[in-house]
N, C-alpha and C positions, 0 to 999 in steps of 0.2 A: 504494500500500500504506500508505502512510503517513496519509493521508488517513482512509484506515476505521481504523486502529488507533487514532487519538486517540481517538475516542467509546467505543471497547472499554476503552481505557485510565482515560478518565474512572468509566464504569460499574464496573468493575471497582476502581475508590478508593473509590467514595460504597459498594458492597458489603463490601469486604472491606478497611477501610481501615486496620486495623492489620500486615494483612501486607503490603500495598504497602506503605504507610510503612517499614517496618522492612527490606524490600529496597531501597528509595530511597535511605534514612539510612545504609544499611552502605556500598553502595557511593558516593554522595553524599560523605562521610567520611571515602576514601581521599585521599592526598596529590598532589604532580603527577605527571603520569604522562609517560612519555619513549616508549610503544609508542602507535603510532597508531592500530588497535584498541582501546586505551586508553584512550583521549584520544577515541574517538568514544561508545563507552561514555560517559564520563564526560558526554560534552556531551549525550548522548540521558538521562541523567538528569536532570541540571540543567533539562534542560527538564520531565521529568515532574514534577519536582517545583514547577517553576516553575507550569503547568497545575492542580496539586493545591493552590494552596498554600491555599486557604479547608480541603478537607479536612484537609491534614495541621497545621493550625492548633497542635492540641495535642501533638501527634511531633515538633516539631522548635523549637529555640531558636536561630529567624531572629537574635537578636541577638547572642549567641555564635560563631555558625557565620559570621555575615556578619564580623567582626571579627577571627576567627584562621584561616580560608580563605578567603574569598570575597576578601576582599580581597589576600591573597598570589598567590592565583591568577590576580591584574590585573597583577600583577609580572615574568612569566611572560613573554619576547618575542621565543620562539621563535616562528617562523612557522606551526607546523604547530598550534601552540598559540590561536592568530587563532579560533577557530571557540569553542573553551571563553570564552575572555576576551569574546567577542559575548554567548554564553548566559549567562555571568558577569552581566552588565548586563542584558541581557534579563528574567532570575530577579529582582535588585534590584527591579527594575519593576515586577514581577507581586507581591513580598511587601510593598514599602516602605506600601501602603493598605494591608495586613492586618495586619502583625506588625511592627512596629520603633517602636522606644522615640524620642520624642523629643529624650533624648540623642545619641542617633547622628545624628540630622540633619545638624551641620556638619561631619560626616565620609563621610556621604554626596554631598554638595553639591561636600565635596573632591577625593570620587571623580570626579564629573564631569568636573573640570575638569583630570583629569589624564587620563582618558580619550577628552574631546574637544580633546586637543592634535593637530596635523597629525601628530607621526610617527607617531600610534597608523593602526591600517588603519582604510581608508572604513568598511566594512561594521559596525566597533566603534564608530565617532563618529555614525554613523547608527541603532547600537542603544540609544546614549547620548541622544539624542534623543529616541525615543522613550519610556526611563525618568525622563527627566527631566520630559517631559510629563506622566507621571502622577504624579511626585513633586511637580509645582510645582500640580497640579490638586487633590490630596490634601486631604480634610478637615483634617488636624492639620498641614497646612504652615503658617509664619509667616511673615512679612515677616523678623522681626528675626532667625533665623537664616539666612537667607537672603541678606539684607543684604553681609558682607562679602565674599560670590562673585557678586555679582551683576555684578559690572566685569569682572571674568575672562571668566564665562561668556557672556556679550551678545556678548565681544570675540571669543571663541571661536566661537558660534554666527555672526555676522556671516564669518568666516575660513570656516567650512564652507558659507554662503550662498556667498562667492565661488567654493567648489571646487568645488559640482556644478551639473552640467549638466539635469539632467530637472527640468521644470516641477512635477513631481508631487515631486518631492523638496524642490526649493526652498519649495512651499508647504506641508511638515511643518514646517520649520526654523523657516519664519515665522512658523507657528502657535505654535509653542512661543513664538519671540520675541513676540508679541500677546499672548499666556496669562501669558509674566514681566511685561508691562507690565501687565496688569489686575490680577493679584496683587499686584504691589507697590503699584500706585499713586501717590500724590501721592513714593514714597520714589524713582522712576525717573528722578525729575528731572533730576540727575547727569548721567544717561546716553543724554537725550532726541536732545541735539547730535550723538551718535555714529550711534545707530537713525537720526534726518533722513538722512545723508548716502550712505545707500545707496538712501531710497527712491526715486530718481529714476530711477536707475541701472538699479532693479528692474523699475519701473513700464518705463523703456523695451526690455528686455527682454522683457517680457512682452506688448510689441505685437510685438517680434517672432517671437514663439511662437504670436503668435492666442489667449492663455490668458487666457480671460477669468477662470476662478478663481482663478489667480495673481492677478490682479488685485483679486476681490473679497478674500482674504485680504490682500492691501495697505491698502486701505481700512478692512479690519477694524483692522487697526495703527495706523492712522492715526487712527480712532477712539479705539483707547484709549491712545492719545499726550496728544488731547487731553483725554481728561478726566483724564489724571494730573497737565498745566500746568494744568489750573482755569481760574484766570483771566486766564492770560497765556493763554490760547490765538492770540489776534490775531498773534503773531509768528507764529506758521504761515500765517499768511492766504495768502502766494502758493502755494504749495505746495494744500494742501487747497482752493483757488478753484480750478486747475487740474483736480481730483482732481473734484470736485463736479461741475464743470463738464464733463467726459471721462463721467462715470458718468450723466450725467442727460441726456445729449445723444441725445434722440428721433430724430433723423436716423441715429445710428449703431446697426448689431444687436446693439451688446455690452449695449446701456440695458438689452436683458430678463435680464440678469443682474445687472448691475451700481447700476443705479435706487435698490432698496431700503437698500442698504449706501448709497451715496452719497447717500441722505435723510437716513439715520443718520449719516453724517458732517454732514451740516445741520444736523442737530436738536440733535448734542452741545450747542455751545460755549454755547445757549440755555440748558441746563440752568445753565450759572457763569456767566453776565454777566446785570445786569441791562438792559444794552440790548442789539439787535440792532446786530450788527455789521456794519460797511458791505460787507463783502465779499457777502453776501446780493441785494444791489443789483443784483449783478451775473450776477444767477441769473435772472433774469424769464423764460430759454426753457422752466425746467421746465413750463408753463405750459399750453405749445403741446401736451405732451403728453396727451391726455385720459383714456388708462386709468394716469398716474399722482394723477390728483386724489385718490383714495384714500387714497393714502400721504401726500401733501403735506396733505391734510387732520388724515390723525391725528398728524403734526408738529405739526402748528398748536394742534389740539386738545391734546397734553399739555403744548405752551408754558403757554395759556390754566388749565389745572390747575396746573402750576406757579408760574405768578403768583399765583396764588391760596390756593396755599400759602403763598408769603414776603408778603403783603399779609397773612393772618391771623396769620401769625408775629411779623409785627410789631407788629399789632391788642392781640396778647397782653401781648408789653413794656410 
């Protein structure tokens, strides 16, 4: 049932979108509620409105309402309360791309990280997750507000990689964690040492899951690890030789998934050193494999562009 009412429900806004709004916003509006009928009401709103929130763009003042409920009702730690305080964060998620002032960024950011603490419930730290994703993916995100939670929340994300168990879980968590490393960039430095020390840990897990996409989202981390050390990359060298060497290994059946990502891990550390680094050397089996020459070629070929850009760059001086 629920299934078919969302698209009756969407149609139903884009038509008549000042009276939904206005039944959304009255009951949306009310305070916390102690009757469990109530409390699922309330949570069946939040998500309509969560759903609508492009239509109701102009009906509702996300940065208001976010600031003297939304965030009260995170405070909230009755158990029966657990299902609002999900859709609480789920709603952030859905409006923080559409409507919230850059102001509120590091009060959002705050939110997180009081959200994704352990005692809050799995199913909360896991909706947190997911809004954070779209918070740190966000056009108007910044590094520099970002910045002073970023040690909290890596620390925090890393604590809920240790606490679940499904493959398909751990590679959202990760995802978010690759997505903070590429947004921040050269600014993750800091916190490079900390991300290392579970990749191993993960990676051998994930042989023994048989997950190879667990895997390739490793790799994708691992990638933009390195291009946030630039041109320290070579400390990583045992680590991503291993990695390289695992993903591009034509003997094993994981290569037809794995290959491409773990080219990309090759190709990075060319783009910041001006020579090749010896760990390369040690790579000569990709070689063997003949429907990789493709890839190993257009590696080679955007080296070869590359250099050609810092040789004219320097033509120019």
């Amino acid at each position: 049932v629920q299934t078919c009412a969302l698209p009756i429900f969407c149609a139903c806004v884009c038509m008549c979108v000042c009276v939904c709004a206005h039944v959304c916003v009255c009951v949306a509006d009310t305070g916390p509620e102690a009757d469990l009928q109530a409390i699922l009401l309330k949570e069946a709103v939040y998500r309509a409105v969560g759903l609508a929130a492009y239509e109701l763009y102009n009906e509702v003042d996300f940065d208001s309402w976010y600031s003297t409920q939304l965030t009260q009702e995170l405070k909230i730690t009755d158990k029966r309360y657990t299902m609002v305080r999900y859709r609480v964060v789920w709603l952030v998620g859905n409006w923080v791309g559409v409507k919230m002032s850059a102001e509120l960024r590091p009060n959002l950011y705050a939110m997180f990280v009081s959200v994704l603490q352990r005692r809050e419930a799995l199913v909360v730290r896991l909706g947190a997750v997911e809004a954070l994703q779209l918070s740190v993916d966000d056009f108007a995100f910044t590094s520099e507000a970002f910045s002073p939670f970023v040690a909290s929340i890596v620390e925090l994300l890393l604590q809920l990689l240790a606490d679940v168990e499904q493959g398909d879980t751990k590679m959202k968590v990760l995802n978010v964690l690759s997505l903070i490393i590429e947004r921040m960039g050269p600014s993750i430095r800091p916190h490079i040492g900390t991300l290392l020390q579970c990749m191993p840990q993960l990676w051998e897990e994930s042989s023994h899951e048989g997950s190879s996409m667990l895997r390739c989202v490793i790799l994708i981390a691992l990638t933009n690890i390195v291009k946030a050390v630039e041109g320290d990359s070579l400390q990583l060298q045992p680590m991503t030789t291993q990695a390289i060497a695992f993903a591009t290994d034509v003997k094993r059946p994981e290569h037809v998934y794995l290959a491409e990502d773990g080219l990309d891990l090759w190709y990075v550390p060319w783009c910041t050193s001006n020579v090749c680094p010896p760990l390369y050397s040690s790579l000569s089996h990709i070689w063997s494999g003949l429907h990789l020459w493709y890839a190993i070629f257009g590696v080679v070929k955007k080296k070869f562009i590359l250099m050609r850009k810092r040789a004219a760059q320097k033509h120019v001086q």
